[in-house]
C-alpha positions, 0 to 999 in steps of 0.5 A: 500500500506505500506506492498508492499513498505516495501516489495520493501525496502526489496527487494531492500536490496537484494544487501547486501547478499551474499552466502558462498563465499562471492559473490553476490548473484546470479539471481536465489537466488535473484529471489526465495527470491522476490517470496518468499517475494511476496507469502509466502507460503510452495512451496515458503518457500522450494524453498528459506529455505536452501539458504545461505545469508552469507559468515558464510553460514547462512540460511533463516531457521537457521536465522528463528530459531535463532530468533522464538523459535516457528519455525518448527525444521522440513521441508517438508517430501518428496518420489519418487512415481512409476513414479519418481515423487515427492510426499510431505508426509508431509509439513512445519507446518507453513511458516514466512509471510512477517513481520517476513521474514523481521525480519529474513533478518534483523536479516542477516544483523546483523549477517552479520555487526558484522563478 
């Protein structure tokens, strides 16, 4: 039970982010962060990677690459079939897990405190 109440910790600092403006974040941020959080995974990951958590506009994915010299460079590879419909060519090479998504919010929040 100590990975889900590290993960509530996290959640409950959600509060502290805020997008380019300097607003909190909105529900829908807050929302694609929790599932990310709760299921890290490459649909997960695409769905909350580009989101700014700072008034620097600093991403999920730039905070990751600040901090792992190991993270992707590159992210899903999309196309639009006959049917208007998204196919996914190719997908992220590897996605944070939890441990390291919690390195890279704290890694915000530093970034964040020093402005």
């Amino acid at each position: 039970m100590p990975a889900r109440h590290d993960a509530l910790l996290i959640l409950n600092v959600l509060d502290q982010f805020t997008d380019e403006l300097g607003a909190p974040l909105r529900d829908y941020c807050r929302g694609r962060l929790a599932a990310l959080l709760a299921d890290p995974r490459p649909a997960t990951w695409e769905d909350a990677h580009g989101m700014a958590l700072n008034a620097q506009g600093l991403t999920l994915w730039q905070a990751w690459i600040a901090i792992d010299p190991e993270a992707p460079r590159e992210g899903r590879h999309v196309t639009i079939d006959a049917w208007d419909r998204v196919v996914v060519v190719r997908e992220w090479s590897r996605v944070p897990d939890v441990a390291q998504l919690e390195r890279i919010l704290r890694y915000v929040l530093e970034q964040t405190a020093g402005q």
